[in-house]
C-alpha positions in Angstrom: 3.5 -3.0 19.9 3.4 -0.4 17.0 6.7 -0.1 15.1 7.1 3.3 12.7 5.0 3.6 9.6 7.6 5.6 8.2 9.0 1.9 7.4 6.2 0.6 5.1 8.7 1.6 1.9 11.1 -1.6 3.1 7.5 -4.1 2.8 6.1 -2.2 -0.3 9.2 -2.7 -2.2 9.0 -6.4 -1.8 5.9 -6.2 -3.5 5.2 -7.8 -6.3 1.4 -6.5 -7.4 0.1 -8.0 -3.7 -0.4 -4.2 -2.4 -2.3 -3.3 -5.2 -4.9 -6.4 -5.5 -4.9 -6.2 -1.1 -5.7 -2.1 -1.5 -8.3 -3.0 -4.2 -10.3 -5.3 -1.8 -11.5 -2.2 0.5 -12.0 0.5 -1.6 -15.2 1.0 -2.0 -15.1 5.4 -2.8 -16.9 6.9 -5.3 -14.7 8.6 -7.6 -17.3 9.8 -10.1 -18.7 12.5 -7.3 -14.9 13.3 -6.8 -14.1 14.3 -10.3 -17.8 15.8 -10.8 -16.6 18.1 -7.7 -14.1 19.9 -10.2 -15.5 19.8 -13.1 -15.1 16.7 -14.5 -17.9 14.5 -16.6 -18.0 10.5 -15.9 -17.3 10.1 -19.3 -14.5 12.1 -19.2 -13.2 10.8 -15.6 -13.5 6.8 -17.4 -11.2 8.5 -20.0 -8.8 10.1 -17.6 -8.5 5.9 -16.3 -8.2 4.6 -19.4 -5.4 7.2 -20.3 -3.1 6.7 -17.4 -1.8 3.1 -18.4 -1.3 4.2 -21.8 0.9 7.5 -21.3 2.9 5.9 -18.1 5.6 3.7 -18.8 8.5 2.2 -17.5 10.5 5.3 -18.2 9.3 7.6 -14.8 7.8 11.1 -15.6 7.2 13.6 -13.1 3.6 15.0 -12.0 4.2 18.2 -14.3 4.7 15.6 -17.4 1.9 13.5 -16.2 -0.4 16.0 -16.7 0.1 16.9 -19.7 0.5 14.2 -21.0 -3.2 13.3 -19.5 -4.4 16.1 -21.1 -3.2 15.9 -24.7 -4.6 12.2 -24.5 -7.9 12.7 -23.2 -8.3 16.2 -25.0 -9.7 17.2 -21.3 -7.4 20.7 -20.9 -9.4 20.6 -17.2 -7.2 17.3 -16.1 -3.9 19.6 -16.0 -4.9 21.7 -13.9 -6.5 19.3 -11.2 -3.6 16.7 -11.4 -1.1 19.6 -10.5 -3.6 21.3 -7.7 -3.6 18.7 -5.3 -0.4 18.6 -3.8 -1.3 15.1 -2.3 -2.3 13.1 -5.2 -5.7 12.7 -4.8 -7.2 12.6 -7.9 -4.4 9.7 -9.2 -5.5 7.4 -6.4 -8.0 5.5 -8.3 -5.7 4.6 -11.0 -3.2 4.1 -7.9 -6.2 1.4 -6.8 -6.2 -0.2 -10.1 -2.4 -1.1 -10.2 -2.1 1.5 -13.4 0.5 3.9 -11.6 3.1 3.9 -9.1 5.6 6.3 -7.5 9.0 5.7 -9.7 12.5 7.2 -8.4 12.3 11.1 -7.2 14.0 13.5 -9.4 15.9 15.8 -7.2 12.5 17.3 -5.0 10.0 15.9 -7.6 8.2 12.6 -7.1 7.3 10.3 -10.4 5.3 7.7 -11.2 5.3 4.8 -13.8 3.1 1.7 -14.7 3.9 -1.0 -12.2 3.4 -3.5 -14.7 6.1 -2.1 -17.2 8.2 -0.7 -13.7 8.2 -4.2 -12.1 9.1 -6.5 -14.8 7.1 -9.4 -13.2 3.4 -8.9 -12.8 0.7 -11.1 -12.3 -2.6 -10.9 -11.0 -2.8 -12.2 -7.4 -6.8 -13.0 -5.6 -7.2 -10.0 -3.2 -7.5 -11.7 -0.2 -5.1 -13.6 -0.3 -2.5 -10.4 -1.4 -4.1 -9.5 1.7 -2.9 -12.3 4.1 0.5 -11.8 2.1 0.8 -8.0 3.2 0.6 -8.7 6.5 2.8 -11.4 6.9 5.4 -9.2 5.3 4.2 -6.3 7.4 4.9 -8.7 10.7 8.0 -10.2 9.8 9.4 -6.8 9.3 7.7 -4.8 12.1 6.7 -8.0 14.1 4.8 -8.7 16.3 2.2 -6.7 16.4 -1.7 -6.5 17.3 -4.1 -6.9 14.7 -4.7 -3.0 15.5 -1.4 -2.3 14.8 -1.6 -3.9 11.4 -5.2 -1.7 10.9 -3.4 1.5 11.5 -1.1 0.8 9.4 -3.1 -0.7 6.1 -6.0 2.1 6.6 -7.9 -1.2 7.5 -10.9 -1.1 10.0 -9.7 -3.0 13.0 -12.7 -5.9 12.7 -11.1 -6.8 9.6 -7.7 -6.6 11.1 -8.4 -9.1 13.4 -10.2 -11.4 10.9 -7.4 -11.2 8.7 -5.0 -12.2 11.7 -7.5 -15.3 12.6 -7.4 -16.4 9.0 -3.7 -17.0 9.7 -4.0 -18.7 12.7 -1.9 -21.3 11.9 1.3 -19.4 10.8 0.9 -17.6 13.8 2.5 -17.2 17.6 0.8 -15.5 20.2 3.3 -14.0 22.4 3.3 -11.5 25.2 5.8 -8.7 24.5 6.0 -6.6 27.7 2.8 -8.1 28.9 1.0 -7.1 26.1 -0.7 -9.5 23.5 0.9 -9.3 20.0 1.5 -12.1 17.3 4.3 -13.1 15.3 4.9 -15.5 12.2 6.1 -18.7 14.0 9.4 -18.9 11.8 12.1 -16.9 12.3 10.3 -16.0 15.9 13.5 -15.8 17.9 15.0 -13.3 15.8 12.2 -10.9 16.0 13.4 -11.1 19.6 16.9 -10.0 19.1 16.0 -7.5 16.8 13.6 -5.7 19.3 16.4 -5.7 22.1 18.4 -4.1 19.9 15.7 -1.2 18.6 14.5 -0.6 22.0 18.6 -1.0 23.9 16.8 -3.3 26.3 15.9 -6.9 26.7 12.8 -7.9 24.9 11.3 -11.0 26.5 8.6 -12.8 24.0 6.3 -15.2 26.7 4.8 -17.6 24.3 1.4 -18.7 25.5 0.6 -22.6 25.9 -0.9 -24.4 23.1 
């Protein structure tokens, strides 16, 4: 059973640095190529990195005053032009990756970002897989249950991963049949999950437990 990704804001915001150290576990892209695409030196992309914890704060800033602020600290005039061109972000993902920026509050149409660490209050480091496991519990008592392919569509996760991670929490786990199809839960709080889909889907949800 897939439920609407549209949701993920009500498990992120829960979050307490375990999205960032889960994300970091998988991405593997080569940002350097990237940033060479437009322009833009290693050096001078290892700059841009180091710059965006130090001109983001608690305080948020839209992706106008991001930019220049980027490029007054880096002296890279190039980086205000590129932050502002791509509409979806892209070239802030890796410092997304590294837990250095965040989306803060919108201001009206306009998205901002801040530095998680100062944004949050509470940081600490947390072992990626194990941020991991956390995600998806979260993700399952929210939008539970779910197929381990449900989870990978979810997380951007390749579904032989998905389905590791899901065995690696065996034990916290119920198999259930929802609507003859094989889905898991987190055993506590099970019966809930049950009254929760009748009511999203105006129909009786019947969870078959499998025999242990």
């Amino acid at each position: 059973m897939l439920f609407p990704v549209a949701g993920a804001r009500e498990v992120e915001r829960r979050t307490d640095g375990h999205d960032v150290a889960a994300r970091s576990l998988y991405e593997t892209r080569n940002w350097t190529r990237y940033f060479d695409y437009f322009g833009i030196t290693p050096t001078q992309y290892e700059a841009f990195l180091a710059a965006v914890p130090q001109v983001l704060g608690r305080e948020p800033v839209t992706r106008e005053q991001l930019a220049t602020a980027l490029a007054e600290q880096t002296g890279i005039p190039a980086l205000h032009s590129l932050v502002l061109a791509k509409g979806w972000g892209t070239p802030l993902k890796p410092s997304a990756w590294r837990g250095d920026l965040c989306f803060g509050p919108n201001q009206g149409r306009k998205v901002t970002f801040v530095n998680p660490s100062q944004w949050i209050g509470q940081w600490r480091p947390v072992e990626p897989y194990a941020a991991l496991q956390e995600i998806a519990r979260r993700y399952l008592r929210t939008y539970g249950p779910a197929r381990p392919e449900d989870f990978a569509l979810w997380w951007e996760l390749r579904k032989v991963p998905a389905r590791k991670l899901f065995q690696s929490l065996a034990d916290e786990l119920e198999k259930v049949h929802l609507f003859s199809s094989p889905t898991a839960a987190v055993r506590q709080g099970i019966e809930a999950e049950a009254e929760r889909l009748s009511a999203f889907l105006n129909t009786q949800a019947v969870l078959e437990y499998e025999d242990h």
